[in-house]
Gaussian input, Z-matrix of N, CA and C with variables (Angstrom, degrees):
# hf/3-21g

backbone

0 1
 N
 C     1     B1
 C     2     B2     1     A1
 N     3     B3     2     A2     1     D1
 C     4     B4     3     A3     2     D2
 C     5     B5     4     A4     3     D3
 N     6     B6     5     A5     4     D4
 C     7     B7     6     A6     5     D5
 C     8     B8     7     A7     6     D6
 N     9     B9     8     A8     7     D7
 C    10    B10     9     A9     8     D8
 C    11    B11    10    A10     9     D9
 N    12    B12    11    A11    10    D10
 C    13    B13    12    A12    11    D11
 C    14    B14    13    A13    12    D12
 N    15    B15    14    A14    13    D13
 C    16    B16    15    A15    14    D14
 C    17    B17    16    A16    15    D15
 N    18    B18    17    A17    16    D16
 C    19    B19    18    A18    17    D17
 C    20    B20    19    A19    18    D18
 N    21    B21    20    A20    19    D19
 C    22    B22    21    A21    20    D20
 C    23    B23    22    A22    21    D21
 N    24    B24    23    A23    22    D22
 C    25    B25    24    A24    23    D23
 C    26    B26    25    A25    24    D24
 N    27    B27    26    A26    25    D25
 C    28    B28    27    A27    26    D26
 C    29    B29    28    A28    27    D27
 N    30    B30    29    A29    28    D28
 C    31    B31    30    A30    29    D29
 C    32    B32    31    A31    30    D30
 N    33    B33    32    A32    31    D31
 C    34    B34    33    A33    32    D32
 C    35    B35    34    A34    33    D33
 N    36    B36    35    A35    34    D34
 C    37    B37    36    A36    35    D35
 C    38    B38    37    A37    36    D36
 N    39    B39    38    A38    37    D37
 C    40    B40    39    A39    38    D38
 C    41    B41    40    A40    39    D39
 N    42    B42    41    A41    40    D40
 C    43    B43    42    A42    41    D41
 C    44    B44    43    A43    42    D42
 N    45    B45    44    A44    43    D43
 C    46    B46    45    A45    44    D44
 C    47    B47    46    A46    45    D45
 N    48    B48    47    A47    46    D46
 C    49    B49    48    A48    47    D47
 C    50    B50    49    A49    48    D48
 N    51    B51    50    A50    49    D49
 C    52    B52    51    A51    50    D50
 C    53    B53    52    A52    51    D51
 N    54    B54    53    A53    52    D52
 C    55    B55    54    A54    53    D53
 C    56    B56    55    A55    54    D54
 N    57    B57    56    A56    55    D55
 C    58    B58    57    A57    56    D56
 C    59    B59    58    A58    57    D57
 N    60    B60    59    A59    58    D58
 C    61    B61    60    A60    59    D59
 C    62    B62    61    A61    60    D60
 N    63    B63    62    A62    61    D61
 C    64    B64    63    A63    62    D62
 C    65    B65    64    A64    63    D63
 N    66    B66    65    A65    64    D64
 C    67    B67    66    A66    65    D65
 C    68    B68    67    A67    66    D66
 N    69    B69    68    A68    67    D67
 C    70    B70    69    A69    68    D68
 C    71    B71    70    A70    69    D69
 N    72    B72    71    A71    70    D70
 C    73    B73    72    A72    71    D71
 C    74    B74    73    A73    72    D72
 N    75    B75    74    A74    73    D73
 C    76    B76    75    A75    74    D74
 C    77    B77    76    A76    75    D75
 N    78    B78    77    A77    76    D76
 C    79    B79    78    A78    77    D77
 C    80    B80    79    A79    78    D78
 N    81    B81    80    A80    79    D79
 C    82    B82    81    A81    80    D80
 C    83    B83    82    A82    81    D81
 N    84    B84    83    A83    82    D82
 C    85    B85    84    A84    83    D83
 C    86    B86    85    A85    84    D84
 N    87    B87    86    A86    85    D85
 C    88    B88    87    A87    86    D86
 C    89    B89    88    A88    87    D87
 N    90    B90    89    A89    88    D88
 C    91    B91    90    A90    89    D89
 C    92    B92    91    A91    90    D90
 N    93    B93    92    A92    91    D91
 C    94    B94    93    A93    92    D92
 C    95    B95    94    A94    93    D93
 N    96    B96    95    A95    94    D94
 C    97    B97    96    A96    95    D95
 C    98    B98    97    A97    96    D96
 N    99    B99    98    A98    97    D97
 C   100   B100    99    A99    98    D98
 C   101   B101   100   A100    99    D99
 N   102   B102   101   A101   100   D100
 C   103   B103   102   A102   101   D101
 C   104   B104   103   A103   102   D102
 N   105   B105   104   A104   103   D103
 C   106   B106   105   A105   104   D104
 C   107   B107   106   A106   105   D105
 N   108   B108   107   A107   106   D106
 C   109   B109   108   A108   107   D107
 C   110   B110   109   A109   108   D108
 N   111   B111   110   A110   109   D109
 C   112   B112   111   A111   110   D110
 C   113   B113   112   A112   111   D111
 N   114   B114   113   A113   112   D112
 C   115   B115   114   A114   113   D113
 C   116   B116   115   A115   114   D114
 N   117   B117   116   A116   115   D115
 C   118   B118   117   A117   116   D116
 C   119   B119   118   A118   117   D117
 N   120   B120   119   A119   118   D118
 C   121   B121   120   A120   119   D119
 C   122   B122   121   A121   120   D120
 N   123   B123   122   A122   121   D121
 C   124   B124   123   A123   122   D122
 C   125   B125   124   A124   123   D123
 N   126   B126   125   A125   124   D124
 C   127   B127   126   A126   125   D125
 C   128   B128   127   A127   126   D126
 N   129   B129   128   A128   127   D127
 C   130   B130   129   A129   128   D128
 C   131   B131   130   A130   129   D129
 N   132   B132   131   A131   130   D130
 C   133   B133   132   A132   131   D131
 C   134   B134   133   A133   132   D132
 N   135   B135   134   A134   133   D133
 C   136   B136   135   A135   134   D134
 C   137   B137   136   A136   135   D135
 N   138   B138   137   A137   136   D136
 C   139   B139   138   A138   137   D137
 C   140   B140   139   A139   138   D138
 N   141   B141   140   A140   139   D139
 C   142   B142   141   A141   140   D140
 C   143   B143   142   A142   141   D141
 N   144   B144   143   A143   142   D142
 C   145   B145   144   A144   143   D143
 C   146   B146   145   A145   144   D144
 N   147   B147   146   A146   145   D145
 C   148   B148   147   A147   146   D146
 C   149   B149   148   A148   147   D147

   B1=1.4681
   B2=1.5317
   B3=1.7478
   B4=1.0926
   B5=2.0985
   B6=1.0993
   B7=1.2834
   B8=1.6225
   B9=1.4662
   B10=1.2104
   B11=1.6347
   B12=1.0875
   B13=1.1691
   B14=1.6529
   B15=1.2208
   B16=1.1594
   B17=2.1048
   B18=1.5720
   B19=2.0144
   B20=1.3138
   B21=1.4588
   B22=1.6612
   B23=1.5114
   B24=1.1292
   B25=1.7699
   B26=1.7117
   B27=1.7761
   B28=1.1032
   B29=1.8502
   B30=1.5216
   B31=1.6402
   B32=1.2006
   B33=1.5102
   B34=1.9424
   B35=1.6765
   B36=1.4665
   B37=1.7238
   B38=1.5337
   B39=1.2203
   B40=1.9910
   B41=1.4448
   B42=1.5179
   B43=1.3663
   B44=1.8082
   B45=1.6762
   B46=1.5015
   B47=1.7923
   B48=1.2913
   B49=1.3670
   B50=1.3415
   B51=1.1802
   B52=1.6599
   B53=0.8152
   B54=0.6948
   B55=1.9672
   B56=1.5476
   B57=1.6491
   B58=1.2541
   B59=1.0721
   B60=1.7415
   B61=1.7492
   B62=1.9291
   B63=1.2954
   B64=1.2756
   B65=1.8830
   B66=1.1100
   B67=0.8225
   B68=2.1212
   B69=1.0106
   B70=1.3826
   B71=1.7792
   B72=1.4659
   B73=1.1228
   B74=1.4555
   B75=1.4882
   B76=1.0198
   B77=1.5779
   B78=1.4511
   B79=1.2261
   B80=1.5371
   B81=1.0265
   B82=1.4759
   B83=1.8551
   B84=1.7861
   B85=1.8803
   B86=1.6271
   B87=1.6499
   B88=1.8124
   B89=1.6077
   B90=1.4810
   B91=1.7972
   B92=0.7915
   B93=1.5847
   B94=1.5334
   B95=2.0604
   B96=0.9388
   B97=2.0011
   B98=1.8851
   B99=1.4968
   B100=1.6445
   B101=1.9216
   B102=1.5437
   B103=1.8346
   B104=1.2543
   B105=1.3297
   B106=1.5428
   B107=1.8450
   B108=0.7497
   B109=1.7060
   B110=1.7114
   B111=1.0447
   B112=1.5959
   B113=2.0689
   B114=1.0065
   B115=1.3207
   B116=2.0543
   B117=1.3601
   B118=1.6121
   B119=1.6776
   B120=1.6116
   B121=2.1104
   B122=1.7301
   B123=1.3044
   B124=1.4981
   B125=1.6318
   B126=1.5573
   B127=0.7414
   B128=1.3759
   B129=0.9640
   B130=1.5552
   B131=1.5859
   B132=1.0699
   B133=1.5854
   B134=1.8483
   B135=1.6272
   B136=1.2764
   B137=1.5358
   B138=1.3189
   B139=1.6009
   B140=1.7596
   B141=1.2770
   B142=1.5312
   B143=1.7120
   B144=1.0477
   B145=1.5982
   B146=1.8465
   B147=1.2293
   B148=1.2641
   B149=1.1443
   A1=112.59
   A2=124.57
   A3=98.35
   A4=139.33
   A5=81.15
   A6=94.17
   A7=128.04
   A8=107.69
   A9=114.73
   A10=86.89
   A11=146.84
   A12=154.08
   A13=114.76
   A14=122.50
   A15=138.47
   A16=119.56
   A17=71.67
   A18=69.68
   A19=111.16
   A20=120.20
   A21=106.31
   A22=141.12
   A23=94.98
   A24=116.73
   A25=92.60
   A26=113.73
   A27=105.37
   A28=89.64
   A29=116.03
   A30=90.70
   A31=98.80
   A32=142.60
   A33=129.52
   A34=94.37
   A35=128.18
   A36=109.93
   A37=105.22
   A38=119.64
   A39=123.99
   A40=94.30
   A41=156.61
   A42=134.72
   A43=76.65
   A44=116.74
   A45=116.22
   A46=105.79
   A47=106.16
   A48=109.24
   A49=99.99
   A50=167.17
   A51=130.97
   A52=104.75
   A53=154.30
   A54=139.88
   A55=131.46
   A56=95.98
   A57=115.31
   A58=142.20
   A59=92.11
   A60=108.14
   A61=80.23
   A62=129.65
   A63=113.57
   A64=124.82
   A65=107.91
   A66=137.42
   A67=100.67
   A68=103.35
   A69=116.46
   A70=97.05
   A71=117.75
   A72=123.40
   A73=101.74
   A74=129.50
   A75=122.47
   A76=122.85
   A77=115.49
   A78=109.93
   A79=119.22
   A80=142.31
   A81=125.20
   A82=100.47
   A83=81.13
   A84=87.61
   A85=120.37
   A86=101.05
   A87=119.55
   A88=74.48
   A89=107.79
   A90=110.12
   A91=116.87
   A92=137.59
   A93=158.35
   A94=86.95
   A95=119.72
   A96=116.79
   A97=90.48
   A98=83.77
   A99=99.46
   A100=106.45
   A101=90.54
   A102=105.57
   A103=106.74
   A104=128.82
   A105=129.71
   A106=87.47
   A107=121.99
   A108=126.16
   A109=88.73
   A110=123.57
   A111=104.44
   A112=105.81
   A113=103.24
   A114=127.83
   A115=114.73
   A116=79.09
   A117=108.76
   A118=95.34
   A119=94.34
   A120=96.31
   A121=105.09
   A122=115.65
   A123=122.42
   A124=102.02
   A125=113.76
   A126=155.21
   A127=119.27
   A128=118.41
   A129=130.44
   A130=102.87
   A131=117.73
   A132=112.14
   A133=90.42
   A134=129.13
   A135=85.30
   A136=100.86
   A137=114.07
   A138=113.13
   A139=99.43
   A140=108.02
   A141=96.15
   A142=102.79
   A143=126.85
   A144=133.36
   A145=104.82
   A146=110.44
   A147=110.18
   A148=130.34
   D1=-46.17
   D2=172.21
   D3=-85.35
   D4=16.69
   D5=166.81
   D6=-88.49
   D7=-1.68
   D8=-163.97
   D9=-111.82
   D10=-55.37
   D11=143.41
   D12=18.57
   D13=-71.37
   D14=168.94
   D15=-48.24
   D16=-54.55
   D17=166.49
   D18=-67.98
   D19=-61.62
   D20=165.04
   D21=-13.36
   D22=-37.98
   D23=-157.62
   D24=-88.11
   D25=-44.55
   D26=-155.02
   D27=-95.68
   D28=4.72
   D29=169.89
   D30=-101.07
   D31=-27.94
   D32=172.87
   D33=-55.93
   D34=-43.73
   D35=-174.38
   D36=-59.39
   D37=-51.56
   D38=179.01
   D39=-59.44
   D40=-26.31
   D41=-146.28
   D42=-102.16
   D43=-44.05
   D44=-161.68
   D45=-64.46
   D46=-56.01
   D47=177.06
   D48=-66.15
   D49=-71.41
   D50=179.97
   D51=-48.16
   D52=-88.27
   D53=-163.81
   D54=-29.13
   D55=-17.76
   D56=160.09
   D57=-64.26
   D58=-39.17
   D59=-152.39
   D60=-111.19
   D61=-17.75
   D62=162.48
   D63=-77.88
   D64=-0.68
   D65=-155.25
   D66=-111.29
   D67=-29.82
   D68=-171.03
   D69=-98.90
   D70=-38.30
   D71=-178.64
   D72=-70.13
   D73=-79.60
   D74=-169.89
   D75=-32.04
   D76=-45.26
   D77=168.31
   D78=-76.05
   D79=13.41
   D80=-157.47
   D81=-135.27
   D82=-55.69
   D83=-177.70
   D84=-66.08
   D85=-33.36
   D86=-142.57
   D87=-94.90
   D88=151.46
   D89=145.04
   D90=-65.22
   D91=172.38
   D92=-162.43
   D93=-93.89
   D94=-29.90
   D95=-160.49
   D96=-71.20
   D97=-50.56
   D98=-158.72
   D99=-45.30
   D100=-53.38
   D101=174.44
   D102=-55.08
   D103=-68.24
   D104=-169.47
   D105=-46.77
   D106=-78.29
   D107=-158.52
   D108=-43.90
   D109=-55.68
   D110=-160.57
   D111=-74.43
   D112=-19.53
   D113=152.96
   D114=-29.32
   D115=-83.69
   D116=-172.05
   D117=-56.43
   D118=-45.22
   D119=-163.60
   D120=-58.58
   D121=-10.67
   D122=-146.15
   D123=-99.08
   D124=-36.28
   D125=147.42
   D126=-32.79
   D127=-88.88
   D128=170.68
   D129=-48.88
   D130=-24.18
   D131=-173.48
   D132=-81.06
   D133=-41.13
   D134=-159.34
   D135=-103.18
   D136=23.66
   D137=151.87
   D138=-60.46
   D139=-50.56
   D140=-164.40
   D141=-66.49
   D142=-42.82
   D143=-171.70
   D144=-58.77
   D145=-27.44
   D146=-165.20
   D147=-124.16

């Protein structure tokens, strides 16, 4: 068991740091219109789902 521990740890740090660096893109690279719209589209989808 504690050997398994360590891999754990280091795939939530790889899941956190992507999530970061997508996270850094969306705000930095993307315009603010583009987000709101994929936003809104996401949205409207789970009016339809729900």
């Amino acid at each position: 068991m504690p050997q398994l521990m360590p891999m754990w740890w280091v795939m939530s740090s790889l899941m956190f740091v992507l999530f970061l660096v997508v996270w850094i893109y969306v705000n930095f690279f993307l315009e603010g219109g583009k987000v709101m719209d994929y936003f809104e589209l996401l949205e409207e989808k789970n009016k339809w789902w729900w």
